[in-house]
C-alpha positions as CSV (number, residue, x, y, z in Angstrom):
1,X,-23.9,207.8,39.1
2,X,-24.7,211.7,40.0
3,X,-23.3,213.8,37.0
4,X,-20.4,216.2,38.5
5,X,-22.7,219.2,37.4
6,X,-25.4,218.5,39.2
7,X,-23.2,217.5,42.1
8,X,-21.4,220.5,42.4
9,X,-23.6,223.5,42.0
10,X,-22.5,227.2,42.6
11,X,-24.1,230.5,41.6
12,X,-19.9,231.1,42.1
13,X,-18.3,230.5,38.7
14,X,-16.8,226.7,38.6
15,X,-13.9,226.4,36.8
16,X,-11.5,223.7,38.0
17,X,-9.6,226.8,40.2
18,X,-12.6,227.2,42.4
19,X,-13.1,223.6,42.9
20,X,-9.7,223.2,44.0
21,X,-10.2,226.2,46.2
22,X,-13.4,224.4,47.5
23,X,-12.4,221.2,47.9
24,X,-9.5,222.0,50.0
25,X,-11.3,224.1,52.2
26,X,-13.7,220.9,53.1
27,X,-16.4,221.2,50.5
28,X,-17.8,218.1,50.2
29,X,-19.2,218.0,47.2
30,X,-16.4,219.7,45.8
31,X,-14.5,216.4,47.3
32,X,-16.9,214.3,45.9
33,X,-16.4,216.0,42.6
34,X,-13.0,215.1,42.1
35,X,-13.4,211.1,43.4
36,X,-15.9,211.0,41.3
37,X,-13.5,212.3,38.3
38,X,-10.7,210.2,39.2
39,X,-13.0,207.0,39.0
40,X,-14.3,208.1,35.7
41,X,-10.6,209.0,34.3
42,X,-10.0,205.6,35.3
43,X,-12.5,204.0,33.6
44,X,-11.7,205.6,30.7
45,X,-7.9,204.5,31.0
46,X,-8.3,201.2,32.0
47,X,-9.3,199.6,28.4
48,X,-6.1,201.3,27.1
49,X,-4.1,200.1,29.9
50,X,-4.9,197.1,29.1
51,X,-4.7,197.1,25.3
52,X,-1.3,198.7,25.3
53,X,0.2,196.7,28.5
54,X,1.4,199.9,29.6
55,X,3.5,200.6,32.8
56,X,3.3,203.7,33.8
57,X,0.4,206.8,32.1
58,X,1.7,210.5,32.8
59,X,-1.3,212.6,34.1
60,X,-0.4,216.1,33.3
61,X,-2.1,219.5,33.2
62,X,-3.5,222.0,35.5
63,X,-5.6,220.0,38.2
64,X,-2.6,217.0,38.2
65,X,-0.7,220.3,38.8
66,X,-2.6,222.0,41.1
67,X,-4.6,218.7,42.6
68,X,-2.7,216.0,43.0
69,X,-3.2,215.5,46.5
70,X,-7.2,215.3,45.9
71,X,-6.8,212.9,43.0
72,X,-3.7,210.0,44.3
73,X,-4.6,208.3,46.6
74,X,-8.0,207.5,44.4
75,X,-5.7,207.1,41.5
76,X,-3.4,204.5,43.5
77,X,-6.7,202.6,44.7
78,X,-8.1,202.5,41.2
79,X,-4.4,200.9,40.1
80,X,-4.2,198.7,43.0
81,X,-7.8,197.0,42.8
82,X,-7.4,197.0,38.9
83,X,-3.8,196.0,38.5
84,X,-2.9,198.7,36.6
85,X,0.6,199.2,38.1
């Protein structure tokens, strides 16, 4: 797997703000960035998910604020295929 930095590169700063920005203006890689965040994030989860037997996980802060539209529907494929729902 590409690491995100090397992915998205920019002489522009890259905060999470700017990806946003770039990502829903069609950037690509800036598109790329956040599936490939998602299916990290749910990798992460999914040991706990599974541990705990949990039914539903808040995702909460700036980019679920600001993002959510880039990140569900990977989210709700990640839950789907894994059961996590």
């Amino acid at each position: 797997m590409l690491n995100l930095c090397i992915l998205f590169q920019s002489s522009i700063k890259s905060d999470s703000y700017s990806l946003i920005l770039k990502a829903s203006n069609g950037d690509q890689n800036a598109k790329q960035t956040f599936q490939m965040f998602v299916q990290c994030l749910g990798k992460f989860l999914l040991p706990y998910i599974q541990r705990f037997h949990t039914n539903l996980i808040i995702i909460g802060g700036f980019i679920a604020i600001h993002a959510w539209y880039l990140i569900e529907n990977e989210l709700n494929m990640l839950s789907c295929c894994n059961r996590l729902i």
